[in-house]
N, C-alpha and C positions, 0 to 999 in steps of 0.2 A: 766741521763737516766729517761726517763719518767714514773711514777709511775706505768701504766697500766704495762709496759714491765719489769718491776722491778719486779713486782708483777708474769705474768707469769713465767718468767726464776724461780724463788722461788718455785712455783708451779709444774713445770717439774722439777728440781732438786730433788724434793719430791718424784714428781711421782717417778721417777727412783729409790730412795732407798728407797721404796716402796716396789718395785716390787721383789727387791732383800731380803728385810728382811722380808716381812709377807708372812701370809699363806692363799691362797684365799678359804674358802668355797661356793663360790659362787653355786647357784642351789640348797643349800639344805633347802626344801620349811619349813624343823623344827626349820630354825635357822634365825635373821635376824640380818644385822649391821647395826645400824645405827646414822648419827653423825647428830647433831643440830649445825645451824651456829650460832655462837654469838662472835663478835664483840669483845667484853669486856673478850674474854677467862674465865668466871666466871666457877665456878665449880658446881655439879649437887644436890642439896639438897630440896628434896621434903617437908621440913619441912617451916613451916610459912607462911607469909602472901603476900609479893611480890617478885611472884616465875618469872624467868624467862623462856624463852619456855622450855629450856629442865626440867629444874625443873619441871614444870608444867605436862608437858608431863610422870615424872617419876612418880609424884604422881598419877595422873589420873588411871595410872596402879598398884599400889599399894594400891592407899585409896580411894576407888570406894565410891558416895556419891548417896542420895537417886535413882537418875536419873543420865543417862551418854550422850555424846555423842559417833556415833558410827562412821565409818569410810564416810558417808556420809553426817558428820554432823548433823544429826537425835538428838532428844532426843527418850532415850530406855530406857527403865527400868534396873535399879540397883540392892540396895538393896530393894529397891522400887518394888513390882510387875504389879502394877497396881496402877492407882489413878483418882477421883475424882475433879472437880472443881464446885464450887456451881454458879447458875447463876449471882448472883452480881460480882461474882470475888474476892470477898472476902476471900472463903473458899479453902483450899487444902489437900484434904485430899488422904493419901498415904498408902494402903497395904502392908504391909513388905514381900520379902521373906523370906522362912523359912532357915536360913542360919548362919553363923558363921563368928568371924574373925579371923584373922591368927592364933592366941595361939589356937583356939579350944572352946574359951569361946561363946554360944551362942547370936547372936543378936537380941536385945529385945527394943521394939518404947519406954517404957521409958529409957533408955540409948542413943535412937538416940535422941530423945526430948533433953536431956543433951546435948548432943556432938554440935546438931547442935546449941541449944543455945549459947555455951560458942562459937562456932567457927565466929556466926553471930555478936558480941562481939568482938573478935580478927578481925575481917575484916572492922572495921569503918571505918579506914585510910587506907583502901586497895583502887585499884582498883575498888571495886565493892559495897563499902562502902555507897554509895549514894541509892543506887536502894535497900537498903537491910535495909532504914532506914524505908520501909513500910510496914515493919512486926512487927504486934503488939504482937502473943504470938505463941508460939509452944506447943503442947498440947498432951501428951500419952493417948491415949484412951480406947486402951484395949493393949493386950502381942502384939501385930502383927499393929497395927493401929494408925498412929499419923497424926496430924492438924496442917496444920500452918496457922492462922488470918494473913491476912493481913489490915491496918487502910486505903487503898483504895487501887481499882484494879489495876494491873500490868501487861497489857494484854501479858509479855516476861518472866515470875516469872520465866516457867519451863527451856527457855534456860540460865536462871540465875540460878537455882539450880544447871545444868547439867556443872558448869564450875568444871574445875578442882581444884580450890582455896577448892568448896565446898566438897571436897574426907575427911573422918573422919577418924582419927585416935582414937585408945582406948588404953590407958596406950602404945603407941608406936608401936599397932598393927594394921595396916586396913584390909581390907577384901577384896585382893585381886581387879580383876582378878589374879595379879601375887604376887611374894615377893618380894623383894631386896635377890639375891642371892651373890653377892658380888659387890664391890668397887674397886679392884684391879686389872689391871692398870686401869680397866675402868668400869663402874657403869654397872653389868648384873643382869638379871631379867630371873624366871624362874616363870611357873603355881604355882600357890596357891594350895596347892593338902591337902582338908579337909578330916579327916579320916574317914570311913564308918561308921555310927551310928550304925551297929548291931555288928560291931567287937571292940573287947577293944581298948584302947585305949593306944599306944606304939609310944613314941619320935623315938627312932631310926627307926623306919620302916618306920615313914613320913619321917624324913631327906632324907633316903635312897630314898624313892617314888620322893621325888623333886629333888634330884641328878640323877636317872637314867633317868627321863621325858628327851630326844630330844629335846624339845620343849623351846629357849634361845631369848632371846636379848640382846645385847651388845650398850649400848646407850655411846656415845660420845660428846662432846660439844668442838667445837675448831672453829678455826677464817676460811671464805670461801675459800681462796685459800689450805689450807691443805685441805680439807673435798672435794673440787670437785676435789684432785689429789689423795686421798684413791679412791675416787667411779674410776675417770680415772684406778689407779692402779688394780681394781677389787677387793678390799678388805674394800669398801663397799655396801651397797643396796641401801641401802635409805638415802637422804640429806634432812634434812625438814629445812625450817626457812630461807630463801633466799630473797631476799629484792632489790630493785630498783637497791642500788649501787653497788649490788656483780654482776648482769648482766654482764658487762664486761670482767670478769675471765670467765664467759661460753662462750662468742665470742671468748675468745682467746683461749681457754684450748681443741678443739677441739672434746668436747664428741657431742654426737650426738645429736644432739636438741629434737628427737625423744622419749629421755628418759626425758627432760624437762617437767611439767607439773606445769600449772598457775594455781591456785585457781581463782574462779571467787568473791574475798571475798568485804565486803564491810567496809568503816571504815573513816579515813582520812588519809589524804596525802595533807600538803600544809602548808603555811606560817604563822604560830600566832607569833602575836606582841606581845610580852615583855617587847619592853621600848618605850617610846613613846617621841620622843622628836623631838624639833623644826620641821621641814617642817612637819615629820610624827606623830606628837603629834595634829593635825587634820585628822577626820574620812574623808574629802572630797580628801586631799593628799594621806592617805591609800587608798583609790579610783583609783587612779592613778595606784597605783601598780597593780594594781588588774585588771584592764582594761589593761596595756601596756601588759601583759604578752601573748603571741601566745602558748592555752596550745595543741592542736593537734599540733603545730611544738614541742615545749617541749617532749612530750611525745613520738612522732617519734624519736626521738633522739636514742634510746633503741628499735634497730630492731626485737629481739626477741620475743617482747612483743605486738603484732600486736593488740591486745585486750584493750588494756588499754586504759580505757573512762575517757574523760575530765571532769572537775568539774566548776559551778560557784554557786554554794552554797555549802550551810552546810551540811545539810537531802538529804538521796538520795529520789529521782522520787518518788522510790515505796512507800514510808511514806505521801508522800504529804498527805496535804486536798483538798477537791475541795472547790474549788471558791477563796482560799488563794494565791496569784503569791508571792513566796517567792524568786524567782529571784534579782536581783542586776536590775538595770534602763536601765544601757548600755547592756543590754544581745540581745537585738533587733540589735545592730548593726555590721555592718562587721566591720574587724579587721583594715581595712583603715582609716575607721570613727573613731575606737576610737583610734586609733597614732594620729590621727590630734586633735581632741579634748582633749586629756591629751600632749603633746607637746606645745597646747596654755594654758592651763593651768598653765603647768610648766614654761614657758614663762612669763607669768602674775604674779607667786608667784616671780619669782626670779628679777624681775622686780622692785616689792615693799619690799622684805625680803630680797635680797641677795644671797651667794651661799647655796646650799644644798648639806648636807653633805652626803657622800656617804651612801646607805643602807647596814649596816652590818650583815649577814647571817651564822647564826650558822650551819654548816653540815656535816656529819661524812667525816676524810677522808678516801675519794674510790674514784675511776675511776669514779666510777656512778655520785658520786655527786661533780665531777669537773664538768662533761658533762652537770647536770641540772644548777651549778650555771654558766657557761659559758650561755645557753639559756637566764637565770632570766638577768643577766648582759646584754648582748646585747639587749635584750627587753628593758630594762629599759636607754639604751643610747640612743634607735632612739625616743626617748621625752624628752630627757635633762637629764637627771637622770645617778646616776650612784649607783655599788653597790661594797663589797667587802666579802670576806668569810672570815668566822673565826672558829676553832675550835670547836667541843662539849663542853662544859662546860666556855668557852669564852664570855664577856660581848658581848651581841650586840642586834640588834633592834627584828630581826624576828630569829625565830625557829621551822626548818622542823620539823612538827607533821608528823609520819607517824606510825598507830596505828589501829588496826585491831578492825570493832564492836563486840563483844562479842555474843548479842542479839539486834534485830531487834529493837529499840527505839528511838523514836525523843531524848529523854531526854538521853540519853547517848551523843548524839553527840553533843546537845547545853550544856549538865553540862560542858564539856571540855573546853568552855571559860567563864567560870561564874569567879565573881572576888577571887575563892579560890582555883581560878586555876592559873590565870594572870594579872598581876598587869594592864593590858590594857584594860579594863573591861565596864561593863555596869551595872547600880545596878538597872534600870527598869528591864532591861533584865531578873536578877538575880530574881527579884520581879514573876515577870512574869513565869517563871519557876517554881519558888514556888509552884506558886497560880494552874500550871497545876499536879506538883505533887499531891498537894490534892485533886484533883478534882477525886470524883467520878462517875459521868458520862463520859463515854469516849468520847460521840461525842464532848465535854465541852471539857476534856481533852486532846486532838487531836487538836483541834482548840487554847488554850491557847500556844500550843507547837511551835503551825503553826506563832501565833502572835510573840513570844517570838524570833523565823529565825528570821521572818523580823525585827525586832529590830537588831537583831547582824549581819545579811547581810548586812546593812545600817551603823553600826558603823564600820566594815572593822577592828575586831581587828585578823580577820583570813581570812586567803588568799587561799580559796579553788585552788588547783591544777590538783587533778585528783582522782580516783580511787588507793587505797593501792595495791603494786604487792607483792604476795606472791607465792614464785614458789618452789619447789620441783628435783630432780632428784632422779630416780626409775629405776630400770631395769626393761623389759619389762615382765617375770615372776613373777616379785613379787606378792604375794596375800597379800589380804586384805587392801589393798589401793585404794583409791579412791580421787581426787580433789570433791571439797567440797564451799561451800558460808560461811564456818565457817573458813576454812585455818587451821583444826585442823585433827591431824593424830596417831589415837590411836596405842600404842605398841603391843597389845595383838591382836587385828586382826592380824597383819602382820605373829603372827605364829598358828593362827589359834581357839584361846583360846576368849571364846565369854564372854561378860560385867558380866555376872549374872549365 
């Protein structure tokens, strides 16, 4: 039986005792359920340094950090009320509000100076570790008032603060929006509810204040075909975290396309090389790849997704510099032109070298990603080539990056193939990169960043493919939801309970 059909019949099986053993609250605008898709079934721990989405998602609502995002991907104010940036870029300075965390103990800018010192420290080898090496100090300025130096400007710092990684805990307390109200069967979240500063101050009566609030989330983390047969079943709301290859469970699971909803996000999606050997152990053979592939027929493949823009670089459009062409050579020509010109090629290598081993392609399995490596493969046999798929975690040549940008930055998307990323590397490149990180003038550093593409567009150790899909389902009442260029979807909107 073919895995898509394996995959529904499991999913309607679901659906059906479902229906029969939960209890739908559906329409109650105080309450939301909602399940994150992942893959890997991991479970939800907002603690540490590389959190997965629901993690992420838990913390951001629990350990709320200077600046947030809000449901339209905005950065808002936090703990933070307001803030300043000094004209060099250098300076950020942040007003606190007057506010508390969970236990009741007051929050104060030398404690957050603390917090976030030690947290900017624990995230070196995170994610975000790179962009976070250009803060030189944090600074308490007065009760309410803290600095953070930066050793040159970061024109994205704030959407880098507002990630969820950076939400602060204090001896295992944040500050809200919500709490952790329990873990059993499944991780709920209820209002952070601080006590009135003119009435004393009594444990049970906030207990009691957070048990009676209406106001709940119920956050789940399971694999796609369960999570779009709860929503099918009506006993959920929200599906965040949905991805290229789970597409096909929505073709076939019949919900209504209607409740579907695509981020317009930006990030990567497409093939880096990892090992580099014989034919593809030269950049002009990676070339090859890179030109056979037809990405508007690839990406039509996934009818749902009418939106999804092709890629042949790195950086998207809106980053360019002017006067820099960071495009690849063959981008001028029709798709005719380049099957004939990489067919004599491959013609020519195999002529003098011999056979070429097939291309091996690491990629999760889904329906989704038979469909794209079916595409990649047949591309790659009408010029002599051929390819094979292999497993996540599987030795092999190329591996789907598919990876959401955080914040708007050339240097996010070229750090991802620097060589301490992938042994397929470029150490100019690397150089070059550098030399933009330090760069304090931006029009300098814009233009270092621009040079730094064309170097790695030219070495072909990544195979742009398209735009990252990150899609949702949502019932048509739901509040506090919004698609987003962040593909990021806060808890506490959804029941009404605001950042700050």
């Amino acid at each position: 039986m073919p895995r898509l059909a394996r995959s529904f019949k499991i999913c309607l099986a679901l659906t059906a005792s479902l229906a029969l053993a939960a209890c739908s609250a559906s329409g109650n605008e105080d309450r939301a359920r909602v399940t994150v898709i992942d893959d890997a079934g991991t479970s939800i721990n907002p603690v540490g340094i590389r959190l997965n989405y629901a993690s992420a998602t838990a913390r951001s609502a629990v350990a709320k950090g200077l600046i947030g995002l809000d449901e339209q991907g905005r950065v808002v104010p936090s703990i933070a009320a307001r803030w300043i940036v000094t004209d060099d870029g250098l300076s950020y300075i942040f007003r606190l509000n007057e506010t508390k965390w969970e236990d009741g103990r007051q929050i104060t800018a030398e404690r957050i100076a603390t917090l976030l010192t030690e947290r900017f420290v624990e995230l070196r080898t995170s994610r975000l570790g790179r962009d976070l090496r250009v803060v030189d100090e944090i600074i308490s300025m007065t009760g309410r008032v803290i600095e953070i130096r930066l050793d040159s400007p970061h024109p994205n710092f704030l959407q880098l603060l507002a990630q969820p990684e950076m939400g602060l805990f204090r001896a295992g307390h944040g500050a809200g929006p919500m709490i952790e109200f329990d873990r059993a069967p499944f991780y709920q979240l209820a209002p952070l509810v601080l006590p009135d500063e003119n009435e004393e101050e009594n444990p049970e009566e906030e207990e009691t204040a957070v048990e009676d609030d209406p106001r709940r989330v119920t956050l789940r983390s399971e694999t796609a075909s369960r999570a779009i047969a709860r929503f099918d079943a009506g006993h959920i709301d929200v599906v965040l975290n949905g991805k290229f290859h789970h597409l096909p469970l929505i073709d076939e699971s019949g919900i209504n396309t209607n409740n579907l909803r695509l981020d317009p996000v930006a990030g990567l999606f497409g093939l880096r090389f990892i090992r580099g050997e014989g034919f593809w152990s030269v950049p002009q053979n990676r070339e090859i790849l890179s030109m056979a592939i037809d990405r508007p027929a690839l990406l039509t493949s996934f009818p749902n997704v009418t939106a999804w823009k092709s890629r042949q670089k790195i950086v998207p459009e809106a980053l360019d510099v002017a006067g820099i062409n960071t495009r690849p050579d063959w981008a001028s020509m029709t798709m005719q032109d380049r099957i004939a010109f990489a067919r004599q090629h491959v013609s020519r290598w195999k002529a003098s070298e011999g056979f070429v081993q097939p291309l091996s392609v690491s990629l999760p399995d889904a329906a989704g990603a038979d469909i794209l490596f079916i595409r990649i493969r047949a591309d790659l046999r009408r010029v002599g080539l051929d390819a094979r798929k292999v497993g996540l975690g599987a030795e092999a040549d190329v591996l789907l990056i598919d990876e959401l940008a955080p914040y708007d930055s050339p240097q996010w998307f070229l750090s991802r193939f620097s060589c301490d990323q992938t042994p397929v590397c470029l150490n100019d490149a690397d150089s070059k990169i550098s030399e933009a990180d330090a760069a304090t003038n931006l029009e300098i550093k814009a233009r270092l960043y621009a040079e730094s593409e064309q170097m790695l567009v030219n070495h072909y150790n990544y195979i742009p493919l398209g735009t990252p899909v990150r899609w949702s389902i949502v019932r048509p009442d739901q509040r506090g939801f919004a698609v987003n260029p962040r593909g990021w979807h806060p808890l506490n909107t959804l029941v009404g309970i605001p950042i700050s």
